[in-house]
N, C-alpha and C positions, 0 to 999 in steps of 0.2 A: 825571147824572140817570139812569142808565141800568139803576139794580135800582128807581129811585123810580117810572118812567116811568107803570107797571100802575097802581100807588095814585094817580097824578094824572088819569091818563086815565078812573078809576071816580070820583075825585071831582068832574072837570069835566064829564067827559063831554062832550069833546071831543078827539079825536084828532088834530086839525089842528091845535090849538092848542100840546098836549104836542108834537107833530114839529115847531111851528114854534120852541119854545123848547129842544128838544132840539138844532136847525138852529144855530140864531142867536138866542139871546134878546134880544141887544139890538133886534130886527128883528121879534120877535112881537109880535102885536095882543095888548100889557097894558095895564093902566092905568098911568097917571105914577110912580104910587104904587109898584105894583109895580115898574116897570122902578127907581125908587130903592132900593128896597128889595135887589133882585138885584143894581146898583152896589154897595151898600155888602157884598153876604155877599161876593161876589164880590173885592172889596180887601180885607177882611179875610181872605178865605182867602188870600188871592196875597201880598199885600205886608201885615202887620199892621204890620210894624214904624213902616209910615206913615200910619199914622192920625192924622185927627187932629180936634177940635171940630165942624170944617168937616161933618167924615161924619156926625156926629152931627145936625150944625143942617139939615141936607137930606132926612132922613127926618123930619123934626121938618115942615120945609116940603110934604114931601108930605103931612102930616096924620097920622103916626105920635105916638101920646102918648109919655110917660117906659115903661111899661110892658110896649107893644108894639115901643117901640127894646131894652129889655132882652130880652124875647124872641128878636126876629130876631138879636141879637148872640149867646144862649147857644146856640141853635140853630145857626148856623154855627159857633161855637165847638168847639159839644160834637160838630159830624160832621167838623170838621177832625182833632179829639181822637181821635177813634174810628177813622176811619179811616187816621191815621200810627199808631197803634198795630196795627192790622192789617198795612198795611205793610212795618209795621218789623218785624213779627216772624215777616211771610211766610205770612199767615193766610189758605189758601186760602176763595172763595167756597163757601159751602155749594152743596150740588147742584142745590137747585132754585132758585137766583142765574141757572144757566146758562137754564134755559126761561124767565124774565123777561128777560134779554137779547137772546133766540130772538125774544120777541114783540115785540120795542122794535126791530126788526131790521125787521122787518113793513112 
């Protein structure tokens, strides 16, 4: 979370809430929804190899349709994607990455 932190804390406008899920997400004040939601990017980033229906049918129970499971999937997808390509290829942060860092530090 740590180049996202600035664009969460302008769209919540709350600051306590970005440090508490920057802290410990599974321990900030979200809704069910959301904490399922951050379950399932979260095992897909870490272990996809084990996914399985189960992940699927739990965002479904937190009130996610077909649509918005497909979203939250290419989303996590496409910054898993993007960011082991940078990775891998050693793709320094831009410069001003570092004063978003600077402020998420705050």
């Amino acid at each position: 979370m740590t180049h996202h932190g600035r664009g969460l804390r302008r769209l919540t406008k709350n600051p306590a809430l970005v440090r508490a899920l920057k802290k410990d997400w599974r321990r900030a004040p979200i809704s069910a929804a959301e904490h399922a939601m951050l379950t399932y990017a979260e095992k897909l980033t870490l272990t996809p190899g084990i996914m399985a229906k189960t992940d699927v049918m739990a965002l479904r129970a937190a009130g996610f349709n077909d649509t918005a499971i497909l979203d939250i999937n290419q989303v996590t997808g496409y910054f898993a994607y993007v960011n082991r390509l940078a990775d891998g290829l050693g793709v320094p942060l831009e410069s001003f990455w570092q004063d978003v860092v600077e402020d998420e530090d705050m």
